[in-house]
C-alpha positions in Angstrom: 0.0 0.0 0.0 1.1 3.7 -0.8 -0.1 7.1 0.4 -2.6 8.2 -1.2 -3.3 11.9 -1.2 -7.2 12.6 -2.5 -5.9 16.0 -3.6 -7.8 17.7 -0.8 -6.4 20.8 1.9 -7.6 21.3 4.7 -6.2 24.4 6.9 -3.2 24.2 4.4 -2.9 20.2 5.3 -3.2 17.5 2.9 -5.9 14.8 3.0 -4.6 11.7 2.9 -7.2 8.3 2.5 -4.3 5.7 3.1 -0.7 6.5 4.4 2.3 4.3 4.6 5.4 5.8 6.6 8.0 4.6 4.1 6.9 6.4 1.3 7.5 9.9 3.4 10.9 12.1 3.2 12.8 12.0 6.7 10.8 14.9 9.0 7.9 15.9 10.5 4.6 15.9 8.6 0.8 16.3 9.2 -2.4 15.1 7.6 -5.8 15.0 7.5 -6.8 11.1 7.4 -10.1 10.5 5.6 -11.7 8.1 7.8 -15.3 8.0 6.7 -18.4 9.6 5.8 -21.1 10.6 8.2 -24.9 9.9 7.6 -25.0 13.2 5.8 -22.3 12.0 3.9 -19.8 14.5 4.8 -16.5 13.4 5.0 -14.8 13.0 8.8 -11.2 13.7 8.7 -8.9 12.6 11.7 -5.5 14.5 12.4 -2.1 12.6 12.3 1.4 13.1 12.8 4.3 11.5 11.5 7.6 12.0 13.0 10.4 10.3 10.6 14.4 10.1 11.9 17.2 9.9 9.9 18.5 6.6 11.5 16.3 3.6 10.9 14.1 1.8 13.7 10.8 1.1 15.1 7.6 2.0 13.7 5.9 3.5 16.9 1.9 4.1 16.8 0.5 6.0 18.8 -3.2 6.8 19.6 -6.0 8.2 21.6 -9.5 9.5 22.1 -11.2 6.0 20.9 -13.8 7.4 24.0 -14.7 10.6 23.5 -14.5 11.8 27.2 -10.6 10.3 27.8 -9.2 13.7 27.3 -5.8 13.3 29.3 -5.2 10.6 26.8 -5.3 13.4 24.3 -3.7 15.8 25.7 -0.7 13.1 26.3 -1.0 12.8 22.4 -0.6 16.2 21.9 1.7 17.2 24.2 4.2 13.9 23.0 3.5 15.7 19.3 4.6 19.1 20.7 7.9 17.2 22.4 8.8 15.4 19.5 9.3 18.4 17.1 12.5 19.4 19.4 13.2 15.6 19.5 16.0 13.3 17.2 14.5 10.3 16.8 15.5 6.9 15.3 12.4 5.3 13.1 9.6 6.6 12.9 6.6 7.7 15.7 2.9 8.2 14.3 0.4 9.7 16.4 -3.2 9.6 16.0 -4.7 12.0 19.1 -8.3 12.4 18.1 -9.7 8.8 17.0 -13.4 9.1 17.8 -14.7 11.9 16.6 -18.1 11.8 17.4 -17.7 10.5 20.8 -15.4 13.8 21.3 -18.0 15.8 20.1 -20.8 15.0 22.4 -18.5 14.7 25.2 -19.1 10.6 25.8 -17.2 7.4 25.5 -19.1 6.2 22.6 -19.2 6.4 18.8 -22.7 8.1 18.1 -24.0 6.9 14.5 -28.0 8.4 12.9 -28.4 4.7 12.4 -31.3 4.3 15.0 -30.9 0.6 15.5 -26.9 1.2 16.6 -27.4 3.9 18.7 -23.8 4.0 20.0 -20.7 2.3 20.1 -18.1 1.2 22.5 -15.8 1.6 19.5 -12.9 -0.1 21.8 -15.1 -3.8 22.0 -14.9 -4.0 17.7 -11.5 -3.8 16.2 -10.4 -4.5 13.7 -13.8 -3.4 12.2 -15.7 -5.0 9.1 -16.1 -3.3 5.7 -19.2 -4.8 5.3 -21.0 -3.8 9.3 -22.5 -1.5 10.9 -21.1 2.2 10.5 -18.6 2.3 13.6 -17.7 -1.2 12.3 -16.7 0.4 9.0 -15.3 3.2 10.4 -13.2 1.1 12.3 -12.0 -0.8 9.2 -11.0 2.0 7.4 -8.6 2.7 9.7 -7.6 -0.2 11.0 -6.2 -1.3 7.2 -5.2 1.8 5.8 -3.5 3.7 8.8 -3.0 1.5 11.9 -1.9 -1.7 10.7 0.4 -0.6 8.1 2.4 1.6 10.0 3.6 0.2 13.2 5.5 -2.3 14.8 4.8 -1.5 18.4 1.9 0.4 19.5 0.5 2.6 22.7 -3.2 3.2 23.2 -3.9 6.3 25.6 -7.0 5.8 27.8 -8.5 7.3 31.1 -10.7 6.0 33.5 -14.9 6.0 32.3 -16.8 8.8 33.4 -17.5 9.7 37.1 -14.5 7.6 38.3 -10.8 7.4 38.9 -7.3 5.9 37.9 -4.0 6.7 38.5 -1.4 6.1 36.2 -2.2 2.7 34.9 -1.2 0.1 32.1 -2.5 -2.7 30.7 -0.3 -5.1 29.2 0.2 -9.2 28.1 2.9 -10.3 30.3 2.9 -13.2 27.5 4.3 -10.2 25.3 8.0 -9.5 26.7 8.2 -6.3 24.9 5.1 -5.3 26.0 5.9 -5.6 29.3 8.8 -4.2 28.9 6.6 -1.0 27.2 4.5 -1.6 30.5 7.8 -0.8 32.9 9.5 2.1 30.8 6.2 4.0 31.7 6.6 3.7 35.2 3.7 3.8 36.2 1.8 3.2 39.6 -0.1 -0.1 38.5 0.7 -2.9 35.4 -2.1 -5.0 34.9 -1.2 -8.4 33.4 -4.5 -7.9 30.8 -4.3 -11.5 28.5 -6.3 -9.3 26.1 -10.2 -8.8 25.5 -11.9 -9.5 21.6 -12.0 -6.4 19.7 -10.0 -4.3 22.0 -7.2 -2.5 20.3 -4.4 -3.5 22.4 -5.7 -7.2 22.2 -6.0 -7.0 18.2 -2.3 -5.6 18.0 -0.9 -8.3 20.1 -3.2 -10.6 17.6 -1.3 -8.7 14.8 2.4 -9.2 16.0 2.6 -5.7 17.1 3.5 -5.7 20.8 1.1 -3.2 22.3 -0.3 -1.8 25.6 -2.8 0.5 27.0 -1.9 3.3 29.3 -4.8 4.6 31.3 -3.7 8.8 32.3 -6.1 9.0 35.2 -9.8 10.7 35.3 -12.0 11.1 32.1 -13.2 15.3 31.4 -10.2 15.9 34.3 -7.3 17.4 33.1 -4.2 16.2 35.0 -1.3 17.6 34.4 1.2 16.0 36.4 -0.3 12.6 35.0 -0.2 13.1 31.3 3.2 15.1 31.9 4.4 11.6 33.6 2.7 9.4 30.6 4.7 11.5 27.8 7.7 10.8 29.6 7.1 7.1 29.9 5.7 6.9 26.3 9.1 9.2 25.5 11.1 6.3 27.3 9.9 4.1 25.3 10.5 5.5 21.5 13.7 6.6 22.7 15.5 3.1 24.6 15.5 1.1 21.4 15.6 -2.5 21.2 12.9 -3.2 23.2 14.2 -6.8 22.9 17.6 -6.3 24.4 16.6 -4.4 27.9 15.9 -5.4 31.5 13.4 -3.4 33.3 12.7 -4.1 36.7 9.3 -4.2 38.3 8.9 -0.6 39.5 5.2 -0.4 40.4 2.3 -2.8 41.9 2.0 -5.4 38.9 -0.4 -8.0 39.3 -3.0 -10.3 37.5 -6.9 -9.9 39.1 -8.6 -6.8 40.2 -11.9 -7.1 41.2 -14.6 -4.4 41.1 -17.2 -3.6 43.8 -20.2 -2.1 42.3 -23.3 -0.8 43.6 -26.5 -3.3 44.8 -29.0 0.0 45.0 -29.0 2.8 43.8 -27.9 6.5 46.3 -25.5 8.8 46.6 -22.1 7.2 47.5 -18.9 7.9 48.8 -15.7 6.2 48.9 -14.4 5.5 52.1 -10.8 5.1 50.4 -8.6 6.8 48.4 -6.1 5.7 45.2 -3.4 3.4 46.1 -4.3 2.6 49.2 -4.0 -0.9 50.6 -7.0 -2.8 52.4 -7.8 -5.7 53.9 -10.8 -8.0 53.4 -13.5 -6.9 54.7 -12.8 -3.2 55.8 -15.6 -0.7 54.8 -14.9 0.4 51.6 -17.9 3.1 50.8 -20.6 4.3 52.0 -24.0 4.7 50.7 -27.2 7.0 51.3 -30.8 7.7 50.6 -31.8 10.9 49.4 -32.7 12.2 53.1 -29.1 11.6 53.9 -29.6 8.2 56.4 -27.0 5.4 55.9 -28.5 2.7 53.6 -25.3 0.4 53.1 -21.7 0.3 53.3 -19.9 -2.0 51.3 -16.5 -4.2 52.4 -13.6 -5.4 50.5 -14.4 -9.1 49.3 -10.9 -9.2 49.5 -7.0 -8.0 50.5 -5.8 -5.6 47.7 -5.1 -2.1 46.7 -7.6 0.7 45.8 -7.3 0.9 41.4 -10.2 3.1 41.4 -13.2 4.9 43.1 -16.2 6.5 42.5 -15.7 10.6 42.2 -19.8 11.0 41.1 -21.6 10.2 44.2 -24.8 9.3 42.5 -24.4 5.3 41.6 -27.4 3.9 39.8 -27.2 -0.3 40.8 -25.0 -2.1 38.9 -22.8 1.1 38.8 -18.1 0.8 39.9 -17.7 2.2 43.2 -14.2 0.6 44.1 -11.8 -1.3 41.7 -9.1 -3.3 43.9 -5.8 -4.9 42.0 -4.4 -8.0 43.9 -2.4 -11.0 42.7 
């Protein structure tokens, strides 16, 4: 596959509808990646920046916002873009900030389609996509096949934690993939989980692929953080930078384990955590505490068992069913 231009500009930036890395010239370049058509069919363009070094290496792929309301991923994206202008680099580093579009938008996780029937989308449940689905399905395909896959051979997904909750800085990766584990480390983080993978999540489908991937969650969704993303840019720096992944030893420098388990609401009331991030607690300590709308205690909830506190609830109001504490534990 080539780059294909269309022959559009954009703000003075060229539309691309396919883009392969090798074709480029050695420097920094921006496009405008057509990635569909919407139900007016209006064309929805995603941005994209390709760092290219002198000195051959990796293929590194970067992206974020595949939920609309993970904005410190974003920011991480952007910031790493701003950084890497100053930057020498060996390879190439691609990033992809702004994935889901429509999600973005209406300031939610999901991909929102006209399609009544579809509603929305956890776009993160159905990669690689399918020319022939559903229109977050095809959306998906398209870029999957004409600007993912062909232009990496390692790959970091920026996340944060869903709406009305918490993470600190957190990443998922298959501890069956050495070099994602070693990705994992470089971004010292406060918390590796060892995630075997989940069909049609993007990390999962790389790994599928032969691209050694992880996620990296940077904290609270619509909550900009900036000690967190500033900490995720330099881990994701870390890790274009200390090339081959292959020949380094990285030490465990944070909690790294294989379970979490998640406490969620049996009623609905307004909640509050009785525990804050990365704190250790035994089995059955109170955990939260819940209440009726007159203010009278209606239910605290324990730990089911001995771990550390991933996550907690930051919106008291908890319909049943919804997270209040995550816990990570071996």
């Amino acid at each position: 596959m080539t780059t294909q231009l269309t022959g559009d500009i954009i703000n003075n930036i060229a539309v691309i509808s396919a883009l392969n890395v090798d074709d480029l010239a050695i420097g920094q370049h921006q496009f405008w990646f057509n990635v569909a058509s919407n139900a007016l069919n209006q064309d929805q363009h995603l941005p994209v920046w390709v760092f290219k070094g002198e000195q051959t290496g990796k293929k590194v792929m970067i992206t974020a916002g595949i939920h609309g309301d993970e904005l410190n991923g974003i920011l991480t994206a952007q910031q790493l873009a701003r950084q890497l202008q100053n930057t020498e680099i060996c390879g190439c580093v691609i990033i992809v900030p702004a994935i889901n579009l429509s999600g973005i938008i209406h300031h939610h996780r999901d991909f929102h389609g006209a399609d009544q029937d579809l509603s929305t989308v956890n776009l993160n449940r159905y990669f690689p996509g399918n020319n022939q689905g559903n229109a977050a399905e095809r959306y998906l395909a398209k870029l999957w096949h004409h600007l993912l896959l062909p232009n990496a051979d390692i790959a970091i997904d920026l996340h944060t934690q869903t709406t009305g909750t918490c993470y600190p800085l957190y990443v998922f990766a298959d501890f069956r993939v050495e070099s994602a584990l070693t990705m994992a480390r470089l971004m010292a983080p406060d918390a590796i989980l060892n995630d075997p993978g989940d069909q049609g999540v993007l990390e999962t489908v790389w790994n599928q692929h032969g691209v050694s991937a992880i996620t990296v969650e940077v904290g609270s969704d619509k909550i900009t953080q900036p000690e967190l993303i500033t900490r995720a840019v330099a881990g994701v720096m870390q890790i274009i930078t200390q090339q081959p992944l292959a020949a380094m030893t990285i030490e465990p420098c944070a909690i790294e384990a294989s379970n979490i388990t998640s406490i969620r609401a049996d009623i609905g009331g307004l909640t509050l955590a009785n525990v804050e991030m990365l704190t250790s607690v035994k089995k059955d300590d109170v955990i939260a505490t819940q209440y009726d709308l007159f203010g009278n205690i209606i239910k605290h909830y324990t730990a089911p068992c001995d771990g550390t506190v991933l996550s907690h609830n930051t919106d008291a109001l908890r319909d049943a069913g919804a997270l209040i504490v995550r816990l990570i534990h071996d």
